[in-house]
N, CA, C and O atoms as a MOPAC input file, in Angstrom:
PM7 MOZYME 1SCF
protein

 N   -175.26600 1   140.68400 1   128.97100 1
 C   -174.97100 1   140.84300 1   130.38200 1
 C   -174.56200 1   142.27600 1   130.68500 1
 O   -174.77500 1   142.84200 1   131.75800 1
 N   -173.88300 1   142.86300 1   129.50900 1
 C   -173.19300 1   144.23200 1   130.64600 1
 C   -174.13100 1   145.45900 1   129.77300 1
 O   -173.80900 1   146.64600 1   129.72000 1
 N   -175.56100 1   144.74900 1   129.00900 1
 C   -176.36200 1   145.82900 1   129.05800 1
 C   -177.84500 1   146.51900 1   129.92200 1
 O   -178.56100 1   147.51700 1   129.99000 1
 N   -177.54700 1   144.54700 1   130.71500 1
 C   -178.34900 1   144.35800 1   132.13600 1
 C   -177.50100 1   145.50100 1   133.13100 1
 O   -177.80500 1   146.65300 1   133.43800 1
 N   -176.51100 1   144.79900 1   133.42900 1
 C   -175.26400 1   144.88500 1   134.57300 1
 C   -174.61000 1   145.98600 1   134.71000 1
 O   -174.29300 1   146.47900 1   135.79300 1
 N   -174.33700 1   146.49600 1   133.47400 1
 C   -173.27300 1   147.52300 1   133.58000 1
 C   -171.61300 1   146.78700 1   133.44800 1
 O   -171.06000 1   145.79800 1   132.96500 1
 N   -171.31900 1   147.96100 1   134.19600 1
 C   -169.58300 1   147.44100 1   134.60500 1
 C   -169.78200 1   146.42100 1   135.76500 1
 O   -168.92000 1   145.54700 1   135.67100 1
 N   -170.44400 1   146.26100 1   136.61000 1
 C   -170.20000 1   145.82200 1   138.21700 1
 C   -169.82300 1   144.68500 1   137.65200 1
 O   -168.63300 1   144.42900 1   137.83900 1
 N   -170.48600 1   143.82500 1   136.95500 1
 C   -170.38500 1   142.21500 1   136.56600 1
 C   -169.15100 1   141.94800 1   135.92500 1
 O   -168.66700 1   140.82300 1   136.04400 1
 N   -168.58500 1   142.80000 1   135.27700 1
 C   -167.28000 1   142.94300 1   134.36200 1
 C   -166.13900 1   141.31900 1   135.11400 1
 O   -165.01900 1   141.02500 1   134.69600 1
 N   -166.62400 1   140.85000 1   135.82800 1
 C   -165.99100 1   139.97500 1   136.59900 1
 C   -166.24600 1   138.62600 1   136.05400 1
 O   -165.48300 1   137.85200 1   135.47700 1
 N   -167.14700 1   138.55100 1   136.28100 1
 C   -168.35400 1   137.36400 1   135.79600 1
 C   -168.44700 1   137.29100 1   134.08500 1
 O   -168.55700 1   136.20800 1   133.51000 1
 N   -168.38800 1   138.58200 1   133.36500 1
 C   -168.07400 1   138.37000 1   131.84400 1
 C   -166.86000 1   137.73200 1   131.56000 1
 O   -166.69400 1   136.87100 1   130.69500 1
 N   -165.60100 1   138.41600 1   132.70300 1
 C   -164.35200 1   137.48900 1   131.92500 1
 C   -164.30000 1   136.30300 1   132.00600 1
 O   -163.73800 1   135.61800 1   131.15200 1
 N   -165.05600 1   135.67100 1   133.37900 1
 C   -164.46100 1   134.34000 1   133.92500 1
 C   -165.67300 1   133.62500 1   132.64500 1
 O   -165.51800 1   132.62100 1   131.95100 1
 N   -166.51500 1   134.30900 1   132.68200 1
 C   -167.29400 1   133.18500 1   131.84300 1
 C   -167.00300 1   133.21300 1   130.32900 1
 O   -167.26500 1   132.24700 1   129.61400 1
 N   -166.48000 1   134.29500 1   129.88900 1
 C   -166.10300 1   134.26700 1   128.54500 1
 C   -164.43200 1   133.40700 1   128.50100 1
 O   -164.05500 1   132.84600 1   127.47200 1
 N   -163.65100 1   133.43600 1   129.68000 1
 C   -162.29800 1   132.52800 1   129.48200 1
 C   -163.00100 1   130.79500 1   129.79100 1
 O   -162.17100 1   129.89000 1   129.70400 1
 N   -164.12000 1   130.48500 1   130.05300 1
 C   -164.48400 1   129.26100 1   130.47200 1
 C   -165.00600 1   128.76400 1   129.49900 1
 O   -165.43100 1   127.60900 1   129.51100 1
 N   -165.07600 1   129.59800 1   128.40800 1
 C   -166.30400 1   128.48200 1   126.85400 1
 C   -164.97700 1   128.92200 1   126.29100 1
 O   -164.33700 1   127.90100 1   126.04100 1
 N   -164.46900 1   129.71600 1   126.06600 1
 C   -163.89800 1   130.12900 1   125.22500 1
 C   -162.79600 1   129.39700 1   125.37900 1
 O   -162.75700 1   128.71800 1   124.35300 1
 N   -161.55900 1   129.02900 1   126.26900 1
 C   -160.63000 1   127.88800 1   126.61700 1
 C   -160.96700 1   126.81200 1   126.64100 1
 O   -160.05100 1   126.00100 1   126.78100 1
 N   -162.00300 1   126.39900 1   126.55600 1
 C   -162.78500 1   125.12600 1   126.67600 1
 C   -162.66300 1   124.80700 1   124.88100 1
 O   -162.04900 1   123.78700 1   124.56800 1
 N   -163.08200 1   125.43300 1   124.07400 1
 C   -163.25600 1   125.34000 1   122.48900 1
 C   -161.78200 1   125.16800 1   122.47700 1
 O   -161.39500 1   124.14300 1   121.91500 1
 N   -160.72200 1   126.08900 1   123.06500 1
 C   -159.31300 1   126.02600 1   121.97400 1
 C   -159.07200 1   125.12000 1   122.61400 1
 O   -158.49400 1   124.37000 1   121.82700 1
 N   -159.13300 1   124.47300 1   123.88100 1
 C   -158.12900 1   123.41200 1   124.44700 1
 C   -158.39000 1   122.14400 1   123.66400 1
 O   -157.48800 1   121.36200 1   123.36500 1
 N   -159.91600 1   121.93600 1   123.28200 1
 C   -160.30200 1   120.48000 1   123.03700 1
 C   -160.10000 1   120.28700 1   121.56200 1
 O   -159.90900 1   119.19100 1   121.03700 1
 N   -160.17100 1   121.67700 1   120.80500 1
 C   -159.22900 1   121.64100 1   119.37900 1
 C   -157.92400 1   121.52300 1   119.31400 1
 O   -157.43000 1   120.76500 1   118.48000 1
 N   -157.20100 1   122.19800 1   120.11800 1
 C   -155.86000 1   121.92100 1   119.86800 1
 C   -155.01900 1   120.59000 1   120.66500 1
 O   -153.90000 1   120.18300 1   120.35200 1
 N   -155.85100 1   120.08100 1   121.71500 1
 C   -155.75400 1   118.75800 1   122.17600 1
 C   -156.35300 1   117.32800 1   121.05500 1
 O   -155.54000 1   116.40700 1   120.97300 1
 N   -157.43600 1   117.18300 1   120.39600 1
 C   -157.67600 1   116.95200 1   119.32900 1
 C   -156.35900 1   116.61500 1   118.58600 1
 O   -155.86500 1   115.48800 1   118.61300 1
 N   -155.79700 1   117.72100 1   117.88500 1
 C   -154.54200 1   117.62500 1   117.07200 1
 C   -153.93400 1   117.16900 1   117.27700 1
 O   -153.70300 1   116.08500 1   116.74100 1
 N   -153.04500 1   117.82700 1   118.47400 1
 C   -151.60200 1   117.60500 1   118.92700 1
 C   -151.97000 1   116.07000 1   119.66000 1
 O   -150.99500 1   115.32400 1   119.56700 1
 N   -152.81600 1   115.60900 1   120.16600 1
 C   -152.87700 1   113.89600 1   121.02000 1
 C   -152.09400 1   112.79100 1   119.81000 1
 O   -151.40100 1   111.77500 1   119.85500 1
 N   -152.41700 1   113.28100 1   119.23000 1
 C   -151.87600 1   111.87000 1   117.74900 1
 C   -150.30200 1   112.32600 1   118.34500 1
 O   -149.66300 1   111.67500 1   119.17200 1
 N   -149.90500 1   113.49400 1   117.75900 1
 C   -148.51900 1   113.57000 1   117.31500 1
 C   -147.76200 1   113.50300 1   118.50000 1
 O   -146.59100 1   113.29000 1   118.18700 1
 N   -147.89300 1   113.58500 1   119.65600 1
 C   -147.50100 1   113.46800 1   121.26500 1
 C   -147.81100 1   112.11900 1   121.92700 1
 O   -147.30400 1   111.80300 1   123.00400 1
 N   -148.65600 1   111.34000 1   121.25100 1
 C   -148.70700 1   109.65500 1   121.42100 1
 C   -149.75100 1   109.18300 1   122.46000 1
 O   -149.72700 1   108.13600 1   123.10700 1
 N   -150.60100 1   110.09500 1   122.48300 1
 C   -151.47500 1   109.53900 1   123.22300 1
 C   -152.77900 1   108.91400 1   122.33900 1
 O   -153.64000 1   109.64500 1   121.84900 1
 N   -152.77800 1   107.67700 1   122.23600 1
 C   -153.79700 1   106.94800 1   121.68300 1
 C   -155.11600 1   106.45800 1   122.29000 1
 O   -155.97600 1   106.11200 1   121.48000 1
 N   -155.43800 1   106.36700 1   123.76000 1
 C   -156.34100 1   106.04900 1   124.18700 1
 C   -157.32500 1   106.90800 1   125.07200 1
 O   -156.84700 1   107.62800 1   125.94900 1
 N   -158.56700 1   106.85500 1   124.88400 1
 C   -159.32700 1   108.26600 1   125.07100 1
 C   -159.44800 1   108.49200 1   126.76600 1
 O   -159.82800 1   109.59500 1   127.15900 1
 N   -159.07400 1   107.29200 1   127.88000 1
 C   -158.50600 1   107.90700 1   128.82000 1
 C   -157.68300 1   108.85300 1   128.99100 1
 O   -158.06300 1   109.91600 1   129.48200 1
 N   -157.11100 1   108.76100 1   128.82600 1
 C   -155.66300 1   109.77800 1   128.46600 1
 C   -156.00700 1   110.72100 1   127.77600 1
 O   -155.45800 1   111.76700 1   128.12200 1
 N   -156.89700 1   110.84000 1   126.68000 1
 C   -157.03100 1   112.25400 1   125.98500 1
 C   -158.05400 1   113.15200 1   126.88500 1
 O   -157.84500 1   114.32600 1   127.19100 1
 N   -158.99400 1   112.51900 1   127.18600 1
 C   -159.58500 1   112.94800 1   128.64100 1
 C   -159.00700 1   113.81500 1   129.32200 1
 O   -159.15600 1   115.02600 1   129.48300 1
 N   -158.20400 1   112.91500 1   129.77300 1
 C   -157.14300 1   113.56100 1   131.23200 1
 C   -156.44500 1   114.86500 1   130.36800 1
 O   -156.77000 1   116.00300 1   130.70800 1
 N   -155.68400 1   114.71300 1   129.47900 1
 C   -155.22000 1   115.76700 1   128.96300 1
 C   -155.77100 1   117.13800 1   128.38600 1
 O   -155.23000 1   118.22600 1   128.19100 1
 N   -157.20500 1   116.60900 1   128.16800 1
 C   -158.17700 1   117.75100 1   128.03400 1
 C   -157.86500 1   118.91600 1   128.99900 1
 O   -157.42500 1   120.06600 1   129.01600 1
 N   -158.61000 1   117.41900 1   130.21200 1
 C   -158.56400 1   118.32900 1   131.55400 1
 C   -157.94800 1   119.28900 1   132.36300 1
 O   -158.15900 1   120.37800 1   132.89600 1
 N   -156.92200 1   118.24300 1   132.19700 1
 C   -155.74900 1   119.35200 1   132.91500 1
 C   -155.14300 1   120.23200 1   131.75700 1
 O   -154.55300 1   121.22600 1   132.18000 1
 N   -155.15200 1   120.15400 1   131.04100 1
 C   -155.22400 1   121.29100 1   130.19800 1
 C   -156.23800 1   122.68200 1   130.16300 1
 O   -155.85000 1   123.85000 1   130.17700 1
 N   -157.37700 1   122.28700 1   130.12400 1
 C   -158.28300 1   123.29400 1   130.31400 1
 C   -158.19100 1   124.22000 1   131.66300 1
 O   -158.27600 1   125.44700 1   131.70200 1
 N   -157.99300 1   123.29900 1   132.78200 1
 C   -157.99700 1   123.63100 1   133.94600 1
 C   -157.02100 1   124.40300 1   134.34900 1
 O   -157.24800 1   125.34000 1   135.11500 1
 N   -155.65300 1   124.09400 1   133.84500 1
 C   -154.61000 1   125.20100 1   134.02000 1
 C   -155.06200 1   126.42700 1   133.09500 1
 O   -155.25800 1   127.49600 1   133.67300 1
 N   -155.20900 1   126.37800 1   131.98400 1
 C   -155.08100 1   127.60300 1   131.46500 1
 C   -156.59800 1   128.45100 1   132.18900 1
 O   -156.42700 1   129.57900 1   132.65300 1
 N   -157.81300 1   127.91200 1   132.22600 1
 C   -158.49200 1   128.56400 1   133.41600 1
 C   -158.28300 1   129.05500 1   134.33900 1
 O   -158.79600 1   130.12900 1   134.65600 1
 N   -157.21400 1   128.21200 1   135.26100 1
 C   -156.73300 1   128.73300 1   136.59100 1
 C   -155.91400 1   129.93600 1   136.61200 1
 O   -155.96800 1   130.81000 1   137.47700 1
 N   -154.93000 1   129.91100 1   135.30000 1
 C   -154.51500 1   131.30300 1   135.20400 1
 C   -155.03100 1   132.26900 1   135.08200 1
 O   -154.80500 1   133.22300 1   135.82600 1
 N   -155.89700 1   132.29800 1   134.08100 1
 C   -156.66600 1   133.59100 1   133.65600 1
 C   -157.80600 1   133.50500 1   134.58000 1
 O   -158.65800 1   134.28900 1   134.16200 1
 N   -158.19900 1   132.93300 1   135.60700 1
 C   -159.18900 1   133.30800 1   136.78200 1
 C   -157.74000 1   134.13400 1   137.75900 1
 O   -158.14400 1   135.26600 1   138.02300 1
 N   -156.97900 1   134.03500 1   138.06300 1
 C   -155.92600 1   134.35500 1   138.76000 1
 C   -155.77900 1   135.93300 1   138.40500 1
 O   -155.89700 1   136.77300 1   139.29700 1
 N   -155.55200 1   136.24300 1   137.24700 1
 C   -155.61000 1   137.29200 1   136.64600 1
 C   -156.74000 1   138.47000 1   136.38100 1
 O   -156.51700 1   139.67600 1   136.28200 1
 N   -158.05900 1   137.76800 1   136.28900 1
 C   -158.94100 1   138.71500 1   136.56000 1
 C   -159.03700 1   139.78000 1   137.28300 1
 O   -159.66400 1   140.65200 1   136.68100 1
 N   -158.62200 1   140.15600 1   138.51500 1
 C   -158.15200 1   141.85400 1   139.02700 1
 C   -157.28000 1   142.32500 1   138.20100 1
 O   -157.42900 1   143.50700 1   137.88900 1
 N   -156.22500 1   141.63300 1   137.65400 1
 C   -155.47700 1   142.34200 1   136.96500 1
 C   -156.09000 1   142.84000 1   135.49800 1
 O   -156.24500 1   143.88900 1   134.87300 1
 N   -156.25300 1   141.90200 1   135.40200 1
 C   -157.28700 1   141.90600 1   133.54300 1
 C   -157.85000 1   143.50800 1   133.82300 1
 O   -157.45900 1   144.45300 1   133.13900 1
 N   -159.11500 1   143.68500 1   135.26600 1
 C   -160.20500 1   144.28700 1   135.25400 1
 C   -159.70900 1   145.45800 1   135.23800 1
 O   -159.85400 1   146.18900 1   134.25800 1
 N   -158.83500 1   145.94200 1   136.66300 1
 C   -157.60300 1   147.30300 1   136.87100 1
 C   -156.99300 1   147.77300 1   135.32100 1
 O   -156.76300 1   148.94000 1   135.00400 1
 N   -156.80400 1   146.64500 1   134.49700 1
 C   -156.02400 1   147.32600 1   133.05500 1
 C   -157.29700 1   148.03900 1   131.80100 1
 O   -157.20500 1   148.88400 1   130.91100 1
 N   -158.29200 1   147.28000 1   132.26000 1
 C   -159.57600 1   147.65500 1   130.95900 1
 C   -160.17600 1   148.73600 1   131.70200 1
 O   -160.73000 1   149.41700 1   130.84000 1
 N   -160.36300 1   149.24400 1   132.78200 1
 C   -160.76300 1   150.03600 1   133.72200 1
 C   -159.84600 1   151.52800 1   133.28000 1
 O   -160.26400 1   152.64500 1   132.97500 1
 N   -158.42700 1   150.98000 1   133.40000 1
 C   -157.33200 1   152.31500 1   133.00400 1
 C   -157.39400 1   152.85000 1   131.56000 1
 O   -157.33900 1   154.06700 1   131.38100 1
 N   -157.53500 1   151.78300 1   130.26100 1
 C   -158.08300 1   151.87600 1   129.32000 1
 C   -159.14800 1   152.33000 1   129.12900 1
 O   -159.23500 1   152.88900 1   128.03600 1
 N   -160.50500 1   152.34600 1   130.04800 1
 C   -161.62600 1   153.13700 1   129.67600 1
 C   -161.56800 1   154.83500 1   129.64500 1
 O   -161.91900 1   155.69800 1   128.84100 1
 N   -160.89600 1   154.81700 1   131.03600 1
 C   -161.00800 1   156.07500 1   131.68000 1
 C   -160.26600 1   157.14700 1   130.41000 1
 O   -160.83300 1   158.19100 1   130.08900 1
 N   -159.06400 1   156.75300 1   129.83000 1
 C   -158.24700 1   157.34700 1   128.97000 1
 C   -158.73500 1   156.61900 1   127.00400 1
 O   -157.83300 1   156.54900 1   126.16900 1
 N   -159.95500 1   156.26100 1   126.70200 1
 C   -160.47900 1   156.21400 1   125.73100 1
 C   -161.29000 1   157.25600 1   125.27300 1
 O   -161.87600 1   157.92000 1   126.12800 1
 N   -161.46400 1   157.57100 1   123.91000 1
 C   -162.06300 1   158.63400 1   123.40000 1
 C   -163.76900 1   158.80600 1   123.38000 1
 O   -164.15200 1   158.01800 1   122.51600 1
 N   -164.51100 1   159.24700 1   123.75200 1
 C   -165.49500 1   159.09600 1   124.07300 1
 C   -166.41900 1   158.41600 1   122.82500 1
 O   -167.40900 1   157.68500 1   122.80200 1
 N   -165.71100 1   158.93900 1   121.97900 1
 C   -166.61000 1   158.21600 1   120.26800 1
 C   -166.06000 1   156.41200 1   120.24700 1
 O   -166.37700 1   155.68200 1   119.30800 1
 N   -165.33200 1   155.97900 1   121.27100 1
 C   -165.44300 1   154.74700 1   121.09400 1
 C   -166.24200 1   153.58500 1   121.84000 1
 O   -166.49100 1   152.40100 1   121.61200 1
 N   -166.58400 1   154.72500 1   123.07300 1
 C   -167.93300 1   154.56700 1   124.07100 1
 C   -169.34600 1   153.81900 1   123.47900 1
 O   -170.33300 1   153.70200 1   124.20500 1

């Protein structure tokens, strides 16, 4: 994407890289922890997926200007050999 795109998309890389990527840790570490927190029935592990995934999405979509403004300040003041 950002050898199509460039920077402009830099938006669209985070949200879609925090959306597979929170998606894998939530349903592994929900996986685990459902036994030891007592949830036995896959309604419920469902639901806990969900709203699990969904908050930690909602944050880090929330954050994206901020994310972008900080990797942006980081470029400008990086060494060109890391370009």
């Amino acid at each position: 994407m950002k050898a199509r795109s460039g920077e402009r998309t830099l938006w669209a890389r985070l949200m879609g890289s925090s959306g597979v990527g929170e998606f894998v840790d939530t349903l592994i570490f929900c996986s685990i922890a459902a036994s030891v927190i007592g949830i036995t029935d896959f309604g419920s592990f469902v639901n806990y997926v969900l709203v699990g995934f969904v908050y930690k999405v909602g944050v880090q979509y929330i954050l994206v200007p901020v994310t972008s403004l900080v990797i942006g300040w980081i470029k400008k003041r990086e060494p060109s050999y890391w370009a």
